[in-house]
Backbone as a printed PyTorch tensor [residue, N CA C, xyz], in Angstrom:
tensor([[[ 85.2240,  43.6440,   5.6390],
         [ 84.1200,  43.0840,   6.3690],
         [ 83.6540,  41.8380,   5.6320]],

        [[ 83.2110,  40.8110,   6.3160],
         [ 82.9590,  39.6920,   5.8490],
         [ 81.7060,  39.4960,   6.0190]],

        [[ 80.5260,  38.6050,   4.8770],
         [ 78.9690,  39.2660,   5.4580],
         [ 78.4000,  37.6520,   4.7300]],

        [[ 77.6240,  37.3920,   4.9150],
         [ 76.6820,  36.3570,   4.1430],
         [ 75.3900,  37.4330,   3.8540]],

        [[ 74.8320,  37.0660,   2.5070],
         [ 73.7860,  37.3400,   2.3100],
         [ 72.3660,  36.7190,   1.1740]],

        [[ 71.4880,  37.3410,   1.2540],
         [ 70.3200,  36.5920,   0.7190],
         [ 69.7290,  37.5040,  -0.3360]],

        [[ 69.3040,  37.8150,  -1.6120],
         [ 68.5640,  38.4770,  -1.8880],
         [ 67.4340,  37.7200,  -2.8000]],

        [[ 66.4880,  38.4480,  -2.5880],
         [ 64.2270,  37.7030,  -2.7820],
         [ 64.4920,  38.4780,  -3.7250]],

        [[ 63.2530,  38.3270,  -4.4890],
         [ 62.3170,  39.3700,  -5.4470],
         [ 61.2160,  39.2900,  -4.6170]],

        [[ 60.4570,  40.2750,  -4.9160],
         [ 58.8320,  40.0000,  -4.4700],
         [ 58.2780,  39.0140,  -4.5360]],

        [[ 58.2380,  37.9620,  -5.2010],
         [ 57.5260,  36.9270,  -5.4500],
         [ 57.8390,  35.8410,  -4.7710]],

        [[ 59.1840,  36.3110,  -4.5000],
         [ 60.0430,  34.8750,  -3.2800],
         [ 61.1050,  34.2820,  -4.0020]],

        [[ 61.3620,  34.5960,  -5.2340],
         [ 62.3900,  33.8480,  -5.6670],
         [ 63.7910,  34.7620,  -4.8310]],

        [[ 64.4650,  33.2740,  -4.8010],
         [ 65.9040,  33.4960,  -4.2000],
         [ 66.6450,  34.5190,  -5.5950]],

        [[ 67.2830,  35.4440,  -5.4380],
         [ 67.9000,  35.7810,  -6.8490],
         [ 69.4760,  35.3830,  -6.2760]],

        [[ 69.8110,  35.6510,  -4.8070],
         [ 71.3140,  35.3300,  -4.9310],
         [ 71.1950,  34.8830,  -3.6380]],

        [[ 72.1160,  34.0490,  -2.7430],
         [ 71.9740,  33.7230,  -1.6850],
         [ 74.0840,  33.0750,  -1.4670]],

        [[ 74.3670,  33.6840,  -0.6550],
         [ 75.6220,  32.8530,  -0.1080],
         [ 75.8440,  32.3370,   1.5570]],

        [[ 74.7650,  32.0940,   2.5100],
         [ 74.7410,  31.1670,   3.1560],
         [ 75.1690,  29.8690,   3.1880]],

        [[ 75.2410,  29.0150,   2.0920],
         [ 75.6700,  28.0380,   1.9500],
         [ 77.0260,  27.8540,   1.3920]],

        [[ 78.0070,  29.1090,   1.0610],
         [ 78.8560,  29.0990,   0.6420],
         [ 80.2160,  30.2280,   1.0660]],

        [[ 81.2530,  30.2310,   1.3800],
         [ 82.1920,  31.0510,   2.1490],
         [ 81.4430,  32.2960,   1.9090]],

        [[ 82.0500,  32.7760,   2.8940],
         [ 81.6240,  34.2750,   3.1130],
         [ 81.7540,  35.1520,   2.0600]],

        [[ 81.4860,  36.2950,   1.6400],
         [ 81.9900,  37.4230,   0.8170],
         [ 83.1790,  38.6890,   1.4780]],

        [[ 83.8610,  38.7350,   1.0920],
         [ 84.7640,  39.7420,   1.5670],
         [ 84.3310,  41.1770,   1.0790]],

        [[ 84.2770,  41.7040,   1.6870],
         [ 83.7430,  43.0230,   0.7310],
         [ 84.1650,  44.4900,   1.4640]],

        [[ 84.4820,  44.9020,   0.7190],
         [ 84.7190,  46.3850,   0.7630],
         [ 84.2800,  47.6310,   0.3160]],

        [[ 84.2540,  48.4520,   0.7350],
         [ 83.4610,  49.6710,   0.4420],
         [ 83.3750,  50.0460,  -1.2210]],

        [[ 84.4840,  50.0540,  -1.6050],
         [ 84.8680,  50.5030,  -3.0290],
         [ 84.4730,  49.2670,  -3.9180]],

        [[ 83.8050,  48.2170,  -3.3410],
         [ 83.4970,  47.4870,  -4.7460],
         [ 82.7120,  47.6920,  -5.1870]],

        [[ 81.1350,  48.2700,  -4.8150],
         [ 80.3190,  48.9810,  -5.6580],
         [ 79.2770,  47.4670,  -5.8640]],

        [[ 79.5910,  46.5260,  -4.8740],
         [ 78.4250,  45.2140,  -5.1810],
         [ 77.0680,  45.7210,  -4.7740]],

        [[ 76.9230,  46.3930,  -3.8370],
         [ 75.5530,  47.2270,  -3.9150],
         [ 75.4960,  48.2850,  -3.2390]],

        [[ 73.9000,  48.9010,  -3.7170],
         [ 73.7190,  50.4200,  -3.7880],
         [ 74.0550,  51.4700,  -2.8590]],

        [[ 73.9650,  52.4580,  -2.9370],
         [ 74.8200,  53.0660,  -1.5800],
         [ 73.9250,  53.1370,  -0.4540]],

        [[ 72.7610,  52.7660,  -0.5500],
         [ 71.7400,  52.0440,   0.9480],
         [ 72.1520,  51.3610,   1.6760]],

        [[ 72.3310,  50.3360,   0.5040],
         [ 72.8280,  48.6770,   1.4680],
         [ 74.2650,  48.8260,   2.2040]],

        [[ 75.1250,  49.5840,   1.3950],
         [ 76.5750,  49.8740,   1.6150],
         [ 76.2980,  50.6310,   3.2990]],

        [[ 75.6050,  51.6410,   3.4090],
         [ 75.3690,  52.5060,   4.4050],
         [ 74.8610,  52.0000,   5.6210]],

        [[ 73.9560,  50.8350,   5.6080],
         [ 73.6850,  50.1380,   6.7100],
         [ 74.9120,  48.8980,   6.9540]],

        [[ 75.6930,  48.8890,   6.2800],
         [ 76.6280,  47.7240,   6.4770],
         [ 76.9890,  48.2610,   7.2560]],

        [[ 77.6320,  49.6840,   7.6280],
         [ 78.3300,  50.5970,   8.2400],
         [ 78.5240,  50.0740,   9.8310]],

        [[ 76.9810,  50.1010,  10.1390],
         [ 76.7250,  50.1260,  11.3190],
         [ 75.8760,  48.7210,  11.9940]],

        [[ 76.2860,  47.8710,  10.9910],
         [ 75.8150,  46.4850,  12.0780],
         [ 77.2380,  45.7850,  12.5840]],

        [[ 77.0890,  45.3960,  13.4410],
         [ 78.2780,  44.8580,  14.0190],
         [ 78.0870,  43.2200,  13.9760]],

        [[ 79.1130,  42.3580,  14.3140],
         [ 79.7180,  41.2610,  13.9150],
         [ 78.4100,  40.1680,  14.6140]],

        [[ 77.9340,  39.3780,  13.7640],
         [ 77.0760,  38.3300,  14.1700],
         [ 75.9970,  39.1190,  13.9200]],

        [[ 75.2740,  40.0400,  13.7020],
         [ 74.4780,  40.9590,  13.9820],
         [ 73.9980,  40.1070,  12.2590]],

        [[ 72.3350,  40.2690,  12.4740],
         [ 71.4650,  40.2250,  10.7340],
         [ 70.9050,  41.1850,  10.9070]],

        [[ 70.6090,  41.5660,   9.5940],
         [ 69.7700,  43.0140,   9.3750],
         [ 68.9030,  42.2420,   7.8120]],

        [[ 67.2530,  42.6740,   8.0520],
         [ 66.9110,  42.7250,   6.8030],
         [ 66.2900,  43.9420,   6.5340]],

        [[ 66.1890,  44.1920,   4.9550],
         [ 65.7530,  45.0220,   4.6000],
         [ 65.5120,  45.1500,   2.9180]],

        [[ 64.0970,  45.9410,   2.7370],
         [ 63.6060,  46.2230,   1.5370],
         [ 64.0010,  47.1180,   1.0440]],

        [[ 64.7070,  46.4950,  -0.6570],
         [ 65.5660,  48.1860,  -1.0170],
         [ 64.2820,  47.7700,  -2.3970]],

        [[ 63.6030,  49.5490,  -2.7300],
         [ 63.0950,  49.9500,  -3.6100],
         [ 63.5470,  50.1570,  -4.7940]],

        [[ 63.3760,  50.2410,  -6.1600],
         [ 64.4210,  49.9950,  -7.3290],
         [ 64.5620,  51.6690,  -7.2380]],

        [[ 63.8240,  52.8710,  -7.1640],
         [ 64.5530,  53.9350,  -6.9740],
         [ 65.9630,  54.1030,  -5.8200]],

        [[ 66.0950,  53.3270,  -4.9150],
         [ 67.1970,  53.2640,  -3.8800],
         [ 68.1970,  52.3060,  -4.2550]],

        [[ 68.0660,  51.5350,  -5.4920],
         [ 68.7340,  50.3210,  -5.8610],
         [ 69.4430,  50.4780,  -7.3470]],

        [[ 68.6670,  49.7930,  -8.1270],
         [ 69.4310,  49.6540,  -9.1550],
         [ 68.9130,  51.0870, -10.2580]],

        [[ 67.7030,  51.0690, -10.1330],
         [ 67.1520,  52.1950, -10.5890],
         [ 65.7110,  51.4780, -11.3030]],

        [[ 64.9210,  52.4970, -11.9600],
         [ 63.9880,  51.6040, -12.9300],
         [ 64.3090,  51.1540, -14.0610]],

        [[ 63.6880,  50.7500, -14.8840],
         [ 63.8090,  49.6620, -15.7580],
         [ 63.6830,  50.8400, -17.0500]],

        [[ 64.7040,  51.3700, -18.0570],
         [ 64.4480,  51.7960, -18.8960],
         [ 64.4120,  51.7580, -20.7050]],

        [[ 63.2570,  51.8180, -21.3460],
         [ 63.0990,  51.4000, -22.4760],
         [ 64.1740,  51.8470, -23.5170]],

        [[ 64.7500,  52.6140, -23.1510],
         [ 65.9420,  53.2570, -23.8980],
         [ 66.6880,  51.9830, -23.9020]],

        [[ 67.2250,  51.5850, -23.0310],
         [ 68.4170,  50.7050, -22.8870],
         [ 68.2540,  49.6270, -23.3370]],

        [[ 67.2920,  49.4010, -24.5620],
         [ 66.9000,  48.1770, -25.0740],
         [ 67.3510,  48.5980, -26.3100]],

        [[ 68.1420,  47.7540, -27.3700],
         [ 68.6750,  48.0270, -28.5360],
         [ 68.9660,  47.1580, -29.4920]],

        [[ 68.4310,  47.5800, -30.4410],
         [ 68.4060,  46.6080, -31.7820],
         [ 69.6780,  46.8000, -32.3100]],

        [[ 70.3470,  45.1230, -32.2470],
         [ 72.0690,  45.3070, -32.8710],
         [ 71.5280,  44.3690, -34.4130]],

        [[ 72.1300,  44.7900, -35.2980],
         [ 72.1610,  44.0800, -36.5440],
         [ 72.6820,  42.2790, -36.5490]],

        [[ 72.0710,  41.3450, -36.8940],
         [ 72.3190,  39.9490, -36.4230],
         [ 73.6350,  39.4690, -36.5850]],

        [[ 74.5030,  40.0800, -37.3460],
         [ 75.5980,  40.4050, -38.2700],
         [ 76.6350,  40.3030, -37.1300]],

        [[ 76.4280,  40.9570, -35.8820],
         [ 77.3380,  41.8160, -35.1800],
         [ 77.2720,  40.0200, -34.4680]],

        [[ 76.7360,  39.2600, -34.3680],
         [ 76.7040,  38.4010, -33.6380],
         [ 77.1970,  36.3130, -34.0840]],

        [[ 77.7600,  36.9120, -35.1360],
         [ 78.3450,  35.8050, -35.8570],
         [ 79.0860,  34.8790, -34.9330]],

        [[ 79.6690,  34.8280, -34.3710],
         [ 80.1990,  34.2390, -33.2820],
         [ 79.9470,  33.2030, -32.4910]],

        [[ 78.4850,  33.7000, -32.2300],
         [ 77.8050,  32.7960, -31.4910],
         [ 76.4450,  32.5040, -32.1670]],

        [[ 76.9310,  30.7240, -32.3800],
         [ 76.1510,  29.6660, -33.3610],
         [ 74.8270,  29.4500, -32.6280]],

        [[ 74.7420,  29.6920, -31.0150],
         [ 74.0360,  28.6010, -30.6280],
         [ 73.4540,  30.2730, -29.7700]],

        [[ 73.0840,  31.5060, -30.2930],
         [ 72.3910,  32.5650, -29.8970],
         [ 70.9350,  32.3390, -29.6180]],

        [[ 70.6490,  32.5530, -28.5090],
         [ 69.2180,  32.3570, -27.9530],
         [ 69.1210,  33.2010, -26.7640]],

        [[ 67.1690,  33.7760, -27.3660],
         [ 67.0060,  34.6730, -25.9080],
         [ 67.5090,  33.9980, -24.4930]],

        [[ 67.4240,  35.1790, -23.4120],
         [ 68.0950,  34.7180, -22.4450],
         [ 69.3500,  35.0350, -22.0400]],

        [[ 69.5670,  34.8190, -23.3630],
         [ 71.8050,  34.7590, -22.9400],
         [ 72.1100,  35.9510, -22.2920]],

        [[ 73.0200,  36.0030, -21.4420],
         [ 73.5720,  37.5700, -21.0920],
         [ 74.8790,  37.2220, -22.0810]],

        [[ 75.5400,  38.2840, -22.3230],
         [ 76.5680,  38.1380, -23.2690],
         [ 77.0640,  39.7060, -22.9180]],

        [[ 78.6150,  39.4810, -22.5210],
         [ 79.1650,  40.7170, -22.2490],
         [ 79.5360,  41.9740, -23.5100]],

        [[ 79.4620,  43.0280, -23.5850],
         [ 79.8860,  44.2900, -24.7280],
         [ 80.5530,  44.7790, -24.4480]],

        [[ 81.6580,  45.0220, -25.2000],
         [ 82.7770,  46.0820, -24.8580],
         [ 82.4850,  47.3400, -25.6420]],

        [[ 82.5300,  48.6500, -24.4730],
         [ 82.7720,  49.7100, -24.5120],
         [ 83.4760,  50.3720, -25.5870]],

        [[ 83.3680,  51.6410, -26.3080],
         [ 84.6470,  52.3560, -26.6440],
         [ 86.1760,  52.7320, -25.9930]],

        [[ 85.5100,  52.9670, -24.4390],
         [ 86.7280,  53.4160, -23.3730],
         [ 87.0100,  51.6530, -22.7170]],

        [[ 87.0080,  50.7140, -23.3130],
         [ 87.4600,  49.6170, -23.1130],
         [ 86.8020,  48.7230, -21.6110]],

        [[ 85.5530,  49.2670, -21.4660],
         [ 85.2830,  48.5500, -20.5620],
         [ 83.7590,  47.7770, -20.7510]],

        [[ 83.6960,  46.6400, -20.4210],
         [ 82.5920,  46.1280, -20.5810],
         [ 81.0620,  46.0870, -20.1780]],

        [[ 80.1660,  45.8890, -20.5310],
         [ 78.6890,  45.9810, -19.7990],
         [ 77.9040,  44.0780, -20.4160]],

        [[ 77.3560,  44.1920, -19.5920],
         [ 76.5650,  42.8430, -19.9560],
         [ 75.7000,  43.3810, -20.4080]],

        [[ 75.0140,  42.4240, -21.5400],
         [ 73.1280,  42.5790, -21.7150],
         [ 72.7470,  41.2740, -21.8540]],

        [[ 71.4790,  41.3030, -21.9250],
         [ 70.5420,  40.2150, -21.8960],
         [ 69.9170,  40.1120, -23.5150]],

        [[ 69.9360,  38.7370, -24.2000],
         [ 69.4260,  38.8610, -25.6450],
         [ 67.6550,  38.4890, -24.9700]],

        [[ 67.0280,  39.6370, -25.5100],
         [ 65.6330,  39.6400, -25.1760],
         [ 64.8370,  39.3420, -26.8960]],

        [[ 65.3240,  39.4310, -27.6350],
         [ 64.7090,  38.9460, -28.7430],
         [ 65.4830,  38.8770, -30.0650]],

        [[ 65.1320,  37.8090, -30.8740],
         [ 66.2200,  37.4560, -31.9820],
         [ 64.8790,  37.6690, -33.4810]],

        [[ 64.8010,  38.6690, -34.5010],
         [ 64.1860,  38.1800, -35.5590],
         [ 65.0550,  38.3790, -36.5870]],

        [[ 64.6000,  37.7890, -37.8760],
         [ 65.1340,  38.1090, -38.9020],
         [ 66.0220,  39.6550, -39.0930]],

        [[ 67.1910,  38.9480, -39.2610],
         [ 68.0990,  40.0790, -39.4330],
         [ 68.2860,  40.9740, -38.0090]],

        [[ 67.8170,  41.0510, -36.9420],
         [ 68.3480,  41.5960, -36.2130],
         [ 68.0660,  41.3450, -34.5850]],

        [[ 68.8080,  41.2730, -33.4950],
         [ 68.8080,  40.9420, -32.1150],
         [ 68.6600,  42.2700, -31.4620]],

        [[ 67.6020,  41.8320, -30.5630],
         [ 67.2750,  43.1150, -29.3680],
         [ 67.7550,  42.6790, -27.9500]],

        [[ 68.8220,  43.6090, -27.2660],
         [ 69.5380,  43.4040, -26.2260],
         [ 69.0470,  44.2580, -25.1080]],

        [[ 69.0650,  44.0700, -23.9230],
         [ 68.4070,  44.6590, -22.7110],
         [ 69.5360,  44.8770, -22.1090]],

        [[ 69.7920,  46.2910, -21.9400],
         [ 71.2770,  47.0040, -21.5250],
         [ 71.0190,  47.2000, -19.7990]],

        [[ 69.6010,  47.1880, -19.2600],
         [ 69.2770,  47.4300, -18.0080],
         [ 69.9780,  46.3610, -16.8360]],

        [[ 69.9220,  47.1610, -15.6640],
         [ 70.6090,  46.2100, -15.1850],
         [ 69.6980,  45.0300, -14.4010]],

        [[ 69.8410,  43.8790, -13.9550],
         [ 68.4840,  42.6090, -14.0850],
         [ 67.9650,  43.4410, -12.8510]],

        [[ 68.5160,  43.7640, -11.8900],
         [ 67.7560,  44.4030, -10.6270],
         [ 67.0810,  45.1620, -10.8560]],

        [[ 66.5180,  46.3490, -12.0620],
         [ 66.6980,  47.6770, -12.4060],
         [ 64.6560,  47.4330, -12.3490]],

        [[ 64.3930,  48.1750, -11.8760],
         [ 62.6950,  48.2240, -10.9640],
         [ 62.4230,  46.9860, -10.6430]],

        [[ 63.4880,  46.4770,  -9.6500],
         [ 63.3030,  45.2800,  -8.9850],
         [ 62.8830,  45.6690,  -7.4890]],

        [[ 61.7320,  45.4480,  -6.2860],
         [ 61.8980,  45.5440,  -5.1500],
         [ 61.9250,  44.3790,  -4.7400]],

        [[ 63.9180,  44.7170,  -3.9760],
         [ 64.3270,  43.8700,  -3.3890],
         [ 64.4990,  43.4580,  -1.9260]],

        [[ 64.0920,  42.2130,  -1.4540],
         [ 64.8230,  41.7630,   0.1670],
         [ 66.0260,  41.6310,   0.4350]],

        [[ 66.9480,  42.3010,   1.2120],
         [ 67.9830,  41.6220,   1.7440],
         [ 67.7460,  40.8920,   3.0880]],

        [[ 68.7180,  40.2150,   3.4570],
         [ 69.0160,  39.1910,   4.3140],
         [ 70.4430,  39.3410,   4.2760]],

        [[ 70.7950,  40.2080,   5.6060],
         [ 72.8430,  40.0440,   5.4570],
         [ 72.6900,  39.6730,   6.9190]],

        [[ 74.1560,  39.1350,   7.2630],
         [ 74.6680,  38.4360,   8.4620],
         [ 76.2700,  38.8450,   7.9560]],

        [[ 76.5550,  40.0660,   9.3670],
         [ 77.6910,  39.9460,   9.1100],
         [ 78.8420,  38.7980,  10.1120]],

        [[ 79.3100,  38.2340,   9.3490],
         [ 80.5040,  37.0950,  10.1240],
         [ 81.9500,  38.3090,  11.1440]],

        [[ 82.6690,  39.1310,  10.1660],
         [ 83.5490,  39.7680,  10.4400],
         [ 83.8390,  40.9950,  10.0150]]])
């Protein structure tokens, strides 16, 4: 299925938008979003828009303080030019990766935000499916 879509925060910021850019191809098994959004894709048909408010319990989930973690500054030699902000990908033990966000740098050690950016986000969609 081929879809354009839009997603807000509450406040109005655009967080992703592909209207202005080829369509998305997407399929069930990619897991680009939650099994809400996936579930109403189901049933709109071609040309058809649908909007809708997904809640961060129906979405990404809430925002949890656990998943914030102090790595030793050490671990981050690599990168000269480290500043909050950065997402910077981690590899797994079972070899697969997760992003985090560097949320704070002090002496001797960096605090990373393992959550995911949506995670107690309530979000707008805006989809249009093409095909």
């Amino acid at each position: 299925m081929k879809i354009h879509y839009k997603i807000t925060l509450e406040d109005g910021t655009i967080a992703e938008d592909t209207f202005a850019c080829e369509t998305v191809d997407l399929n069930e098994e990619d897991g680009l979003f939650p099994a809400e959004i996936d579930s109403m894709l189901q049933h709109i048909d071609i040309d058809m828009t649908y909007d809708h408010i997904l809640k961060p319990e129906n979405g990404w989930g809430l925002r949890d303080p656990e998943n914030i973690h102090k790595l030793p500054i050490d671990d981050f030699e690599a990168y000269a030019d480290l500043t909050e902000g950065m997402i910077l990908n981690f590899d797994l033990p079972n070899g697969d990766s997760i992003p985090g966000a560097i949320v704070n740098i002090t002496a001797g050690q960096v605090f990373v935000d393992f959550n995911h950016p949506y995670a107690g986000q309530t979000l707008h969609f805006h989809i249009k499916r093409t095909a």
